[in-house]
C-alpha positions as CSV (number, residue, x, y, z in Angstrom):
1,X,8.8,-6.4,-6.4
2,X,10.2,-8.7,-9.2
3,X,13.1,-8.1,-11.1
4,X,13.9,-9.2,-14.7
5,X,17.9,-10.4,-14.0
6,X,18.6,-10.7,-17.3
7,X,17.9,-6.7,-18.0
8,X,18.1,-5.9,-14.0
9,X,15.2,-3.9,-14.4
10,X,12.4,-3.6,-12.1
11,X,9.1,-5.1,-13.7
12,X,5.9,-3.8,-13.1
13,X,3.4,-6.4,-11.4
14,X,-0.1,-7.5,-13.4
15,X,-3.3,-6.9,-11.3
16,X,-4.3,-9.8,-9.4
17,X,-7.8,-9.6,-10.8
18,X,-9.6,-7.8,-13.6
19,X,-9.6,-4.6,-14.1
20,X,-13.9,-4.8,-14.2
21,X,-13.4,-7.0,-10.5
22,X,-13.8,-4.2,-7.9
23,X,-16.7,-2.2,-9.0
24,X,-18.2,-0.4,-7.9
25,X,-16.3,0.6,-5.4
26,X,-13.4,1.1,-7.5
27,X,-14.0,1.6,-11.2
28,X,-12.3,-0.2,-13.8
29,X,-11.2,3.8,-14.8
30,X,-9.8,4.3,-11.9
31,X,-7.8,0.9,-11.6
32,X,-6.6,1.7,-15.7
33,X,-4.9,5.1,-14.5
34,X,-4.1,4.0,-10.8
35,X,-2.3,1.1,-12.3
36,X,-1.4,1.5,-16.3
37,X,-0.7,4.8,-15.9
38,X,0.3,6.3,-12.4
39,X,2.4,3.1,-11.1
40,X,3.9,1.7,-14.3
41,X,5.1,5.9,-14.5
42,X,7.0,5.3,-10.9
43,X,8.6,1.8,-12.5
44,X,10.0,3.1,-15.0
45,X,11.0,6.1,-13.8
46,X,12.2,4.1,-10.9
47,X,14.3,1.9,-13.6
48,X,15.9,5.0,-15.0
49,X,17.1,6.8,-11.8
50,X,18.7,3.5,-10.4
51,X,20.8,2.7,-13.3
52,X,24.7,3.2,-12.8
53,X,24.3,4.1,-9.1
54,X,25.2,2.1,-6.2
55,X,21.7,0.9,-5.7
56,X,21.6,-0.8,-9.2
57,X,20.8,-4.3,-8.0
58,X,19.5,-3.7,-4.4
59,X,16.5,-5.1,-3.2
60,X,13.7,-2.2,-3.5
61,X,13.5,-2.0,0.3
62,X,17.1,-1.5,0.7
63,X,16.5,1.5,-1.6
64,X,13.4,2.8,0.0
65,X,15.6,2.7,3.7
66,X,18.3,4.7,2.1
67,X,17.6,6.5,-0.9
68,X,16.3,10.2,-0.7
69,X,15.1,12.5,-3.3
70,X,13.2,11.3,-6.7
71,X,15.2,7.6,-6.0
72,X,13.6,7.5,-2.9
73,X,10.1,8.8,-4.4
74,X,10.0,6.3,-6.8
75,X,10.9,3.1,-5.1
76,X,8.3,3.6,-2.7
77,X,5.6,4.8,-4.9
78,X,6.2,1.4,-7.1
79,X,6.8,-0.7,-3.8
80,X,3.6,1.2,-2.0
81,X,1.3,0.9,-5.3
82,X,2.1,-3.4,-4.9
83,X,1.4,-3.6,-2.2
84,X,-1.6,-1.6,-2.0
85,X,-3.6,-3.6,-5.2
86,X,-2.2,-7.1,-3.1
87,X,-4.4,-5.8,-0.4
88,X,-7.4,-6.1,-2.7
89,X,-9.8,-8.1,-3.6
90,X,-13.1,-8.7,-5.1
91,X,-14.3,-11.4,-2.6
92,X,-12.5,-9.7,0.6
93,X,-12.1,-11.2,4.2
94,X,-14.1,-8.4,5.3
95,X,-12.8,-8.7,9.3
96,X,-9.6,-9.1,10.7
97,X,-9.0,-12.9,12.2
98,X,-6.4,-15.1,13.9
99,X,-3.8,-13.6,15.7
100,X,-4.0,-10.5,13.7
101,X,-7.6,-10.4,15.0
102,X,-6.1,-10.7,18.5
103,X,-3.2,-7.5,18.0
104,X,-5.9,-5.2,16.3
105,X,-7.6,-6.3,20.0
106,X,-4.6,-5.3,22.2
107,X,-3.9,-2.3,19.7
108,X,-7.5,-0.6,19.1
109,X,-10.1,-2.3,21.4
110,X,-11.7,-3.6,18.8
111,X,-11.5,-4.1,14.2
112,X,-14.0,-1.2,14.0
113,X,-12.2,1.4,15.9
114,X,-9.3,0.6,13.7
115,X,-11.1,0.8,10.2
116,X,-12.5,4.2,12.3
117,X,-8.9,5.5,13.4
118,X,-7.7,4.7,9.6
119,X,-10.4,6.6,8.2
120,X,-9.7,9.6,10.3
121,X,-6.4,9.9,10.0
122,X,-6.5,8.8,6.1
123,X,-9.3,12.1,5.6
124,X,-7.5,14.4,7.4
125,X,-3.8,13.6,6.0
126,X,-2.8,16.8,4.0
127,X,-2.1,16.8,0.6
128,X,-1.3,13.3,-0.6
129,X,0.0,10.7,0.9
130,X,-0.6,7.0,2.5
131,X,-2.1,5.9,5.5
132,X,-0.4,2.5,6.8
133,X,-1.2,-0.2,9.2
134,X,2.0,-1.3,10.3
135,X,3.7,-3.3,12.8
136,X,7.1,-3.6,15.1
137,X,9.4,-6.6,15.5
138,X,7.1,-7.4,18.1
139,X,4.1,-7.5,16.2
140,X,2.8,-4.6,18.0
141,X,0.1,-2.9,15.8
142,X,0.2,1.0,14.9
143,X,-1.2,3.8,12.5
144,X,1.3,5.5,10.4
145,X,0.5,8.4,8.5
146,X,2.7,9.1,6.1
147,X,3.1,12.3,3.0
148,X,4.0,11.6,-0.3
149,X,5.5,8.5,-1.0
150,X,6.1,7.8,2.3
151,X,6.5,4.1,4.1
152,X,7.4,2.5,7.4
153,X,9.9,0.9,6.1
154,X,11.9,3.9,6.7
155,X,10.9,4.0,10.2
156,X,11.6,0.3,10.8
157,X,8.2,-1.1,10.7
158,X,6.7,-3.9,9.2
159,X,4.1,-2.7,6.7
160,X,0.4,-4.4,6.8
161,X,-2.4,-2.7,5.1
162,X,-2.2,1.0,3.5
163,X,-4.7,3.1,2.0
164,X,-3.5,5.5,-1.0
165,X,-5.3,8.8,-0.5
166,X,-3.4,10.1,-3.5
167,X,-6.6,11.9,-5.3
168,X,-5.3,9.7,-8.5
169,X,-6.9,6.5,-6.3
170,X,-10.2,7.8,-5.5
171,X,-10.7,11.4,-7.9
172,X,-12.3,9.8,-11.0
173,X,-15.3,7.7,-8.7
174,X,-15.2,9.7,-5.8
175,X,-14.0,13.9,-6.9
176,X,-13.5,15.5,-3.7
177,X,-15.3,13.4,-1.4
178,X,-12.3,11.4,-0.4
179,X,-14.4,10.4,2.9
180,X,-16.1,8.6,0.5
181,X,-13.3,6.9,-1.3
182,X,-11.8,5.6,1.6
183,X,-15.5,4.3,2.9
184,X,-15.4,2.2,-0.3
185,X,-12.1,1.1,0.2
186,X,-12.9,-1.3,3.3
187,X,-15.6,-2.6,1.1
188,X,-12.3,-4.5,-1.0
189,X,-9.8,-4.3,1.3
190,X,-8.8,-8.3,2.3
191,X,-7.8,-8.8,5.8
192,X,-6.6,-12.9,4.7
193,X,-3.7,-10.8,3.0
194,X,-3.5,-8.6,6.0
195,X,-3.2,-11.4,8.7
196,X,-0.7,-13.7,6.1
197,X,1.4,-10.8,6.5
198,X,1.2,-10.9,10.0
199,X,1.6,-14.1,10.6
200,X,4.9,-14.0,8.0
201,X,6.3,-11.2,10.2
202,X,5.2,-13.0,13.7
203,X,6.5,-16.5,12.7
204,X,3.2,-18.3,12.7
């Protein structure tokens, strides 16, 4: 997440696309409130809690692995909600390839048994929360499910690919059928940003 040195505040990232790009699998409502309203609420929240504390000036993962309380809260929610509209796209990879292609094999059999496995665990997560894709220093691939604002940074994972099943992400389009949400989601989710992150992480 970028910070603005001059101020040391933490900035809220622009959409990398238009807020009209993803329909209609995710509405240019829902991106207004996901984005304009629910993250830039966690920056600057985020901005106000870190001032005159020891983690003034850390790097938002170094808060996120040691903060706890509303700190911790909302570091990860701002971190998560970057890296979660990163992951999209409206002209997705639609399949994993590459070496990630290779650890989703090892890991899950095959890529549809993992978009199956994240779909299961992201509908039956209780109350809110995210779903992650992450991996060890090994690059061995897991599921993470996680409540709240939780991330596997904490438990010293790599992060990947997450789904937000926060009902702000998928409420307006979607009401109660978050089944349906998270169907729609694979529809924009880009596994070229997946696999660069794997290949960052595995050195290739």
């Amino acid at each position: 997440m970028a910070t603005d040195n001059t101020i040391g505040k933490f900035l809220l990232a622009p959409l990398p696309y238009d807020m009209q790009a993803l329909a209609p699998h995710i509405s240019e409502e829902t991106l207004l409130y996901h984005h304009d309203k629910h993250m830039a609420a966690y920056v600057s929240k985020l901005n106000e809690l870190v001032g005159g504390t020891l983690y003034e000036g850390m790097a938002i993962e170094d808060i996120i692995r040691q903060a706890e309380g509303p700190l911790f809260n909302n570091a990860a929610q701002a971190w998560n909600h970057e890296f979660y509209f990163a992951t999209l796209s409206p002209s997705p990879q639609l399949m994993p390839s590459g070496r990630l292609l290779e650890a989703v094999n090892t890991a899950f059999g095959d890529a549809d048994s993992l978009r199956q496995n994240m779909t299961q665990a992201a509908v039956a997560l209780f109350g809110s929360g995210w779903v992650w894709l992450a991996a060890d220093d090994r690059g061995a691939l897991s599921i993470v499910s996680k409540p709240n604002a939780g991330n596997p940074l904490t438990d010293g994972l790599h992060p990947l690919l997450a789904i937000d099943v926060w009902e702000h992400a998928y409420y307006i389009d979607y009401r109660n059928a978050r089944a349906d949400g998270v169907k729609a989601l694979w529809q924009v989710i880009d596994w070229k940003a997946v696999g660069l992150r794997y290949d960052a992480l595995t050195g290739k």
